[in-house]
C-alpha beads as a LAMMPS data file, in Angstrom:
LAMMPS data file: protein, C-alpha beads

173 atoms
172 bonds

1 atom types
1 bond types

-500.0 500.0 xlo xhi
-500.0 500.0 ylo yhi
-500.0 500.0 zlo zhi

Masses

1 110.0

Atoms # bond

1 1 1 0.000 0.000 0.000
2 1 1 1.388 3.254 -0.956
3 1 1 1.870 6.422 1.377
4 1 1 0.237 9.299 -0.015
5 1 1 0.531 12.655 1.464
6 1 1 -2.451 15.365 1.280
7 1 1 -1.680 16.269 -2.123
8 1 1 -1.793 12.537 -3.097
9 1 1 1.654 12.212 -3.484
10 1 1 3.459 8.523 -3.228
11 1 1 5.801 9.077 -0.229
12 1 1 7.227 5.101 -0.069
13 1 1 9.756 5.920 -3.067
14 1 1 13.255 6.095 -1.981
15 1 1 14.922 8.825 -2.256
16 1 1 16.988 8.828 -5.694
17 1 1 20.543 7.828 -5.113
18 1 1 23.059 10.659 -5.931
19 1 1 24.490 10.798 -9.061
20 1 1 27.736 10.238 -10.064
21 1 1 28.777 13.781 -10.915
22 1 1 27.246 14.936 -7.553
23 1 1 29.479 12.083 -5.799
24 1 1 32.800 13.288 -7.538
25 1 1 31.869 16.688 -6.273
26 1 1 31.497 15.937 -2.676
27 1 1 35.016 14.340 -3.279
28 1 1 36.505 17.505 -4.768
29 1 1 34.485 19.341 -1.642
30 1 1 36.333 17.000 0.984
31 1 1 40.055 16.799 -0.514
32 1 1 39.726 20.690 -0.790
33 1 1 38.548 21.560 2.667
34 1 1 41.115 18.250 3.682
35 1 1 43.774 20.714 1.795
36 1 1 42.709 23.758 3.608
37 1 1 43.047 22.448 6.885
38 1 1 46.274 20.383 5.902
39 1 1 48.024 23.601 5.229
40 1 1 46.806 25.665 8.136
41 1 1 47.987 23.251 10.771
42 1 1 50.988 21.848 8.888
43 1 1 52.056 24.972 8.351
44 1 1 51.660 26.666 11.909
45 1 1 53.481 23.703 13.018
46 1 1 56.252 23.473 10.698
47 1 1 60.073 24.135 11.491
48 1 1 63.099 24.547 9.387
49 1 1 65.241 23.346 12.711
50 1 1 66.804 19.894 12.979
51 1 1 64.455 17.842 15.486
52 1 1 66.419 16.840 18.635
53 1 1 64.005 14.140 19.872
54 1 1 64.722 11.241 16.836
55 1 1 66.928 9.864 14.485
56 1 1 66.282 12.141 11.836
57 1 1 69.911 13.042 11.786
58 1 1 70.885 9.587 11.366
59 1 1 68.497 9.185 8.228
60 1 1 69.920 12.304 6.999
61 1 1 73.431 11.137 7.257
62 1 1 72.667 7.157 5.785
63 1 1 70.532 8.651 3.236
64 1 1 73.576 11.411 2.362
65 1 1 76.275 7.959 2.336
66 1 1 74.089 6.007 -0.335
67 1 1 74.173 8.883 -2.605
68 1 1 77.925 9.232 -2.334
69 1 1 77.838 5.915 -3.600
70 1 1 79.412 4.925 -0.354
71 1 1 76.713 2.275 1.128
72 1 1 74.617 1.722 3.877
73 1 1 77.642 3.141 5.961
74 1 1 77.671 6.126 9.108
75 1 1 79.674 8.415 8.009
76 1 1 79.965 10.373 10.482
77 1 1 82.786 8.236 12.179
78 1 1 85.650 8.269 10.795
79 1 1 85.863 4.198 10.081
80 1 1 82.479 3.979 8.475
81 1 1 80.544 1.585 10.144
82 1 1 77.817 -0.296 8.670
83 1 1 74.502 0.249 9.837
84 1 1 72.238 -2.213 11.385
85 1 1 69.695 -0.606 13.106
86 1 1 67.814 1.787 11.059
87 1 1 65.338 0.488 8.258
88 1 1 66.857 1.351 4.991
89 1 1 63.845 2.757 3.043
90 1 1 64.125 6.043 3.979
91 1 1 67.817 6.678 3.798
92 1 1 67.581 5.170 0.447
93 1 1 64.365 7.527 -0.303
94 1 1 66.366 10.095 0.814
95 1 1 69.601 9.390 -1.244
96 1 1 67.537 9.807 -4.353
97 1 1 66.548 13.300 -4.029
98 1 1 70.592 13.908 -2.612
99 1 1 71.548 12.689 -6.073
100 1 1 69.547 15.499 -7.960
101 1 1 71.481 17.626 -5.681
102 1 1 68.559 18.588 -2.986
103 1 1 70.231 18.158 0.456
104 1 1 68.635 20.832 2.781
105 1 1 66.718 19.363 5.574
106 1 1 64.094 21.456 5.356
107 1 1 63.257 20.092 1.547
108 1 1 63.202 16.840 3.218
109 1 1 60.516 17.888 6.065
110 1 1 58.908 19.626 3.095
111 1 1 58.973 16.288 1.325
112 1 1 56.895 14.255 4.167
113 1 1 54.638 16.800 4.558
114 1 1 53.959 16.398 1.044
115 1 1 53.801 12.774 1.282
116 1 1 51.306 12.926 4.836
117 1 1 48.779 14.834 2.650
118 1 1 48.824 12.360 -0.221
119 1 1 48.325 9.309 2.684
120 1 1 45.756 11.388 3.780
121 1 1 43.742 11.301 -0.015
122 1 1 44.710 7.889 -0.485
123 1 1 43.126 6.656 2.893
124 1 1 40.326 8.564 2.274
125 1 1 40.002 6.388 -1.562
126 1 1 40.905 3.551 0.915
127 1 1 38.571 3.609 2.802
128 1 1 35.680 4.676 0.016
129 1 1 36.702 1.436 -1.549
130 1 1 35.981 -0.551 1.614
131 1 1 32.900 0.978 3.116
132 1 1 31.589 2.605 0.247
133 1 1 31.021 5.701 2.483
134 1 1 32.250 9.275 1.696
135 1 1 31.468 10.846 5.047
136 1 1 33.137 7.827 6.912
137 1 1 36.416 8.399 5.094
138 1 1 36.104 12.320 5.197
139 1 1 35.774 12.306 9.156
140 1 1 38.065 9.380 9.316
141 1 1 41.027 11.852 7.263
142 1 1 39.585 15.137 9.166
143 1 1 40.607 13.385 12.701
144 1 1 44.090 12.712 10.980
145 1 1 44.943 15.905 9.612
146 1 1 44.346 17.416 13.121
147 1 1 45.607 14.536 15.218
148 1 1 49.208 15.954 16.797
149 1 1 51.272 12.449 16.558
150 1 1 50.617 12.379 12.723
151 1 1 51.333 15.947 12.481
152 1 1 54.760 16.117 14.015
153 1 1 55.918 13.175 11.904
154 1 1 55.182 14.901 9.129
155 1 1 56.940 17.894 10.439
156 1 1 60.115 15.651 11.167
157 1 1 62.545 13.759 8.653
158 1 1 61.290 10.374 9.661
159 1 1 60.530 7.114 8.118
160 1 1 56.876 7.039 9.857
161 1 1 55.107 9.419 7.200
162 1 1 57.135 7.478 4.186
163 1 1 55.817 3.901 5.259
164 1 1 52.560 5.751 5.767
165 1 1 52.269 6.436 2.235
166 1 1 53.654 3.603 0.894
167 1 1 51.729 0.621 3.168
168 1 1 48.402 3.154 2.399
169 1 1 49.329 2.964 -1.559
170 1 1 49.799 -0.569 -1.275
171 1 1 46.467 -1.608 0.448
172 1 1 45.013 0.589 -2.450
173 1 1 46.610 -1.217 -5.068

Bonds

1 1 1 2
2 1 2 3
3 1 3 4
4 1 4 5
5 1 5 6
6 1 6 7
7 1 7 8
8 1 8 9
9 1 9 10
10 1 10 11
11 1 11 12
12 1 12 13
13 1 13 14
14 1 14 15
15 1 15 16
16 1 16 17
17 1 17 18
18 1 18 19
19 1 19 20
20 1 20 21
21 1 21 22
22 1 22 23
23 1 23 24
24 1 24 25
25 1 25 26
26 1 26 27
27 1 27 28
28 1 28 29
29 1 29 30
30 1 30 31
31 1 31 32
32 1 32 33
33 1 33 34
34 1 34 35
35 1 35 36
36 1 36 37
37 1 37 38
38 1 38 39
39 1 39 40
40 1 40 41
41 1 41 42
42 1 42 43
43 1 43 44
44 1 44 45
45 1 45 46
46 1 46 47
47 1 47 48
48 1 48 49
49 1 49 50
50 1 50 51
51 1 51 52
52 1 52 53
53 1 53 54
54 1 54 55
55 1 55 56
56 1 56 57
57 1 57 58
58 1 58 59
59 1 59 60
60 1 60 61
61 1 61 62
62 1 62 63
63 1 63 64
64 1 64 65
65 1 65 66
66 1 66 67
67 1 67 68
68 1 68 69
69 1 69 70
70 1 70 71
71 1 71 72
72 1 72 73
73 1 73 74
74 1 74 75
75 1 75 76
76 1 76 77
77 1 77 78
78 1 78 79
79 1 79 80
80 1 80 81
81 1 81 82
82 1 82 83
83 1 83 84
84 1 84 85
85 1 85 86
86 1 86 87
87 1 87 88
88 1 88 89
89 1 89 90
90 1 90 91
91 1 91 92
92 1 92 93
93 1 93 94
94 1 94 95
95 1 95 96
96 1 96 97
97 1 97 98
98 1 98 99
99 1 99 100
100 1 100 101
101 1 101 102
102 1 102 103
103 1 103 104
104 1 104 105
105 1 105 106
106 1 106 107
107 1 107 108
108 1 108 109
109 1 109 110
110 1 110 111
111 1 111 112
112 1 112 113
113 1 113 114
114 1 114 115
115 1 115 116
116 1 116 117
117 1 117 118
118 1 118 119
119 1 119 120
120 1 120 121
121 1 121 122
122 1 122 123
123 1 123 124
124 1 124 125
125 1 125 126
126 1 126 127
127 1 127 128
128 1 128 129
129 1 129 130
130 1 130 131
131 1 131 132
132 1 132 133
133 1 133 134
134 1 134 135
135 1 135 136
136 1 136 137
137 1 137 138
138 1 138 139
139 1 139 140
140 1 140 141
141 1 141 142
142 1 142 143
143 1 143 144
144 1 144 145
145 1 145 146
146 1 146 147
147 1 147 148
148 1 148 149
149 1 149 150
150 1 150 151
151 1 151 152
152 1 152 153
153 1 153 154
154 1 154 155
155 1 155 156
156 1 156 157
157 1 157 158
158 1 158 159
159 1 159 160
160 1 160 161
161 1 161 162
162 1 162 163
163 1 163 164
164 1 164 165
165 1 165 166
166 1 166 167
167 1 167 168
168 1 168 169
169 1 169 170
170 1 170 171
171 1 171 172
172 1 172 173
């Protein structure tokens, strides 16, 4: 039996189901107010100073040796020790961008910032793919764009925002 209203309108339709066009503009809508808030906070937050509290400085340094064609080697002592005890992703992530002649630090916090933001829009396609819900995945990427551990790793030359990006691509793919 239908629902009719006073007018004798049929109420028991559903409600049409967005189209796609609409759907790929809530997406623009979300990576763009995402973007907005990205850069605010990121920004506010960001430092061209070495960070004192990790081991940036000894990513910097492995990272610097692999480009020099020197290995997976500390070079700040004066034998050159092999390392065993950082990961070697990010040095060699690192040694790449040395070899095109970009060595500042600051490019590299640049860098991870860049690569935290693109997490960020891949999660949120992530997690679209897997619960088919855009306002899920834009709240779910809103709480990590303004949650402070994420933020000061992507402030930081670390290898936390890198295997972000790359485990988040993966899952994608």
């Amino acid at each position: 039996m239908a629902n009719k209203t006073r007018t004798g309108k049929d109420t028991s339709k559903p409600a049409p189901e967005p189209t796609v066009a609409s759907s790929k503009s809530y997406a623009w809508l979300h990576f763009a107010v995402l973007a907005v808030i990205f850069v605010f906070v990121y920004f506010s937050a960001f430092s061209e100073k070495i960070d004192i509290g990790g081991d940036n400085v000894f990513y910097h340094i492995l990272g610097k040796a692999l480009a020099a064609g020197q290995g997976y080697v500390d070079i700040s002592t004066p034998l050159l020790t092999p390392n065993n005890h950082f990961p070697p992703g990010y040095p060699f992530l690192i040694s790449l961008f040395m070899r095109l002649g970009l060595t500042d630090i600051s490019f590299f916090s640049a860098l991870n910032g860049v690569l935290a933001f693109a997490s960020v829009i891949m999660l949120y396609k992530l997690i679209i793919q897997l619960s088919f819900s855009r306002s899920l995945a834009f709240v779910t990427c809103l709480f990590l764009v303004l949650s402070t551990s994420f933020l000061s790793f992507a402030i930081i030359n670390m290898s936390e925002i890198p295997y972000i990006f790359f485990s988040i691509v993966s899952l994608f793919f």
